[in-house]
Kinemage of the C-alpha trace (Angstrom):
@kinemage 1
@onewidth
@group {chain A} dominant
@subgroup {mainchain}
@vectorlist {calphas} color= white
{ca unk a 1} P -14.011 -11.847 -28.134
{ca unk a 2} L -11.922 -9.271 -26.251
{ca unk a 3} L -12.681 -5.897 -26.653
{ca unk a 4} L -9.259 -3.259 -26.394
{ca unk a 5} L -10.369 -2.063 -23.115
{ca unk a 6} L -10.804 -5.593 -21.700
{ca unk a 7} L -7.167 -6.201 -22.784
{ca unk a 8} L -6.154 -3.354 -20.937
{ca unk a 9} L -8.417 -3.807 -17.949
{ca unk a 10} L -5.792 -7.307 -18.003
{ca unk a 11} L -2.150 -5.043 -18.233
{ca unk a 12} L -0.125 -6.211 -15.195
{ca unk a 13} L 2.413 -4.217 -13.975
{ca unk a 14} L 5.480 -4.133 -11.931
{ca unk a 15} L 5.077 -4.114 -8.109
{ca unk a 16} L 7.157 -5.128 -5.071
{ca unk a 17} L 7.501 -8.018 -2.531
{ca unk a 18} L 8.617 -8.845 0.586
{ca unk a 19} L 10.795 -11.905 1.305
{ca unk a 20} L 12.869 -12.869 4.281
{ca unk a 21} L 16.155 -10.713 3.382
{ca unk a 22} L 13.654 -7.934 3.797
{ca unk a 23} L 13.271 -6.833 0.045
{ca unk a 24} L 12.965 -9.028 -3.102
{ca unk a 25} L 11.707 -9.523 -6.588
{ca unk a 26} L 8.745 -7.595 -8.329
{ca unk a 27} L 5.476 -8.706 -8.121
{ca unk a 28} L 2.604 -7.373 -9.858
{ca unk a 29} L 0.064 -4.703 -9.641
{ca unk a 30} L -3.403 -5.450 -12.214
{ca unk a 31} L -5.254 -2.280 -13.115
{ca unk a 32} L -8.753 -2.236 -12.718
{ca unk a 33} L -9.606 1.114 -14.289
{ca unk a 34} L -8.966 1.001 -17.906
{ca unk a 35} L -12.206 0.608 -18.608
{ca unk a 36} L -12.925 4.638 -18.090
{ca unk a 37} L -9.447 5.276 -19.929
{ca unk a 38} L -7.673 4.567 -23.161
{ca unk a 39} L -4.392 4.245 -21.621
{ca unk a 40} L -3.485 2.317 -18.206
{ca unk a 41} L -1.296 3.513 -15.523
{ca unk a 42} L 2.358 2.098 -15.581
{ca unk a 43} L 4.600 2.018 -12.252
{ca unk a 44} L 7.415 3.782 -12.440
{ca unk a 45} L 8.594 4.218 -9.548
{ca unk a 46} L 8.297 0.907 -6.974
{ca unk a 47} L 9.432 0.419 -3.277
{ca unk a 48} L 9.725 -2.819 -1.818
{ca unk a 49} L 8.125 -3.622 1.125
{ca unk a 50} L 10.235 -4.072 4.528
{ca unk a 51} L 9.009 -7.183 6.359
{ca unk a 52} L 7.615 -6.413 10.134
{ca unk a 53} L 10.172 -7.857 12.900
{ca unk a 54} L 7.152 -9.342 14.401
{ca unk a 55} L 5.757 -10.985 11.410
{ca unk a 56} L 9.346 -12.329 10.902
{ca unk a 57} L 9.735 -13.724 14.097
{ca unk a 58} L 6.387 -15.275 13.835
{ca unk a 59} L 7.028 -16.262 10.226
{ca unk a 60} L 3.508 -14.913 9.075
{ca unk a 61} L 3.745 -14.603 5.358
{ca unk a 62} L 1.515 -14.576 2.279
{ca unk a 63} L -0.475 -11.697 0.281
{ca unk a 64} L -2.158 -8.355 1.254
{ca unk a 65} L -4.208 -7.179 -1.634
{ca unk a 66} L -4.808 -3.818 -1.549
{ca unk a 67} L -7.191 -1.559 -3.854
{ca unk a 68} L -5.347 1.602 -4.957
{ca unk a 69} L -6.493 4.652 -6.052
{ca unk a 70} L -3.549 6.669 -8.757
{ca unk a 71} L -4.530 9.835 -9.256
{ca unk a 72} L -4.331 12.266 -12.405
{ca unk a 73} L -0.391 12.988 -11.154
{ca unk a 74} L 0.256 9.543 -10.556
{ca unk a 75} L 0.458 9.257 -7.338
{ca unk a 76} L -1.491 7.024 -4.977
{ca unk a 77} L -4.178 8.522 -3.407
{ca unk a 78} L -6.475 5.906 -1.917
{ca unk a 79} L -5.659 2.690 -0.562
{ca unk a 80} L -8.027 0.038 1.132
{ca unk a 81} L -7.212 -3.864 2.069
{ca unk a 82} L -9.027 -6.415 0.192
{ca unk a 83} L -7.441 -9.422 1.597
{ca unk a 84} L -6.045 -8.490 5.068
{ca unk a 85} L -3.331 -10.469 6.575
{ca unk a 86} L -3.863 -8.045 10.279
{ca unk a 87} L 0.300 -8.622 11.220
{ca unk a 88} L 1.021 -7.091 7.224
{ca unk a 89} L -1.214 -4.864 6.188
{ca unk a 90} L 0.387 -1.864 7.796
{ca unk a 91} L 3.659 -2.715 5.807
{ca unk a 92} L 2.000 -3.283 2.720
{ca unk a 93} L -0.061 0.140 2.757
{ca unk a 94} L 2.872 1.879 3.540
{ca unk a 95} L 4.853 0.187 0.596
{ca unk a 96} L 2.113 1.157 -1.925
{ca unk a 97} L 1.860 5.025 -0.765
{ca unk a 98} L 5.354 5.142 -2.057
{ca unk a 99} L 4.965 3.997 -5.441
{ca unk a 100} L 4.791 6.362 -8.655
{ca unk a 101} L 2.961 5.568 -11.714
{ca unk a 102} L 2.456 7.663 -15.690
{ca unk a 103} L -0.973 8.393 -15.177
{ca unk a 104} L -3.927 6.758 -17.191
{ca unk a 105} L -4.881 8.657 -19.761
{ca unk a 106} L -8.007 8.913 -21.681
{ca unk a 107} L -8.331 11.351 -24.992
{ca unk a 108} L -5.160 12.325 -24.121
{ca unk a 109} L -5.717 13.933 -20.625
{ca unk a 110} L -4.212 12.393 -17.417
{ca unk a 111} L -7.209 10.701 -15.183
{ca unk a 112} L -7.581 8.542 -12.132
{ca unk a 113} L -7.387 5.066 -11.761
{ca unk a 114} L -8.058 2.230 -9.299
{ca unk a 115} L -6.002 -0.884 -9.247
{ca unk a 116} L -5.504 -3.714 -7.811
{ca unk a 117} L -2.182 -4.169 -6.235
{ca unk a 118} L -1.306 -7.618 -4.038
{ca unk a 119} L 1.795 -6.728 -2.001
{ca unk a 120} L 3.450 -10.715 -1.048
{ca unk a 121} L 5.490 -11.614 1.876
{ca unk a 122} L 7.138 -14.760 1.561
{ca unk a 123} L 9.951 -16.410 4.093
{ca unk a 124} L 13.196 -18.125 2.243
């Protein structure tokens, strides 16, 4: 059975990705901290991801997955690589340290989160 707060450990929400054109559909960011809160964060404010010249030229793509921190004013405070892709990494930590989010809540009162936020990079 799934308890409330495993259904929203499981809320996806928008994100950003990268794509050849150099900006492109949403992707998704999965938060990780609803456990310690009642309600999730929710992006409101994305930025996509500009694709490196070099990783262009080299046509490197695929997914960085970072670990985010949102703090109590929803902004991101924190962010470490899970899955490193060395060429894309820099882009996709700079995407995510623009993004905005309502901040999760719990009894009512704003609180940090961590999430889990994979930023993609895929050539056309």
């Amino acid at each position: 059975m799934i308890t409330r707060n495993l259904a929203m450990m499981l809320l996806v929400m928008t994100a950003a990705c990268a794509t050849a054109r150099r900006d492109g559909p949403p992707g998704e960011v999965v938060d990780a901290g609803s456990l310690s809160s009642d309600e999730a964060p929710k992006l409101i404010k994305g930025a996509k991801p500009v694709y490196p010249d070099d990783a262009y030229a080299k046509r490197i793509e695929g997914t960085v997955m970072l670990q985010i921190l949102i703090d109590t004013q929803g902004r991101v405070a924190d962010v470490k690589v899970v899955k490193s892709i060395p060429e894309l990494d820099a882009a996709a930590v700079a995407t995510v340290r623009r993004w905005r989010f309502t901040p999760a809540r719990k009894n009512g009162q704003p609180v940090a989160a961590v999430a889990m936020a994979p930023v993609m990079f895929k050539l056309y």
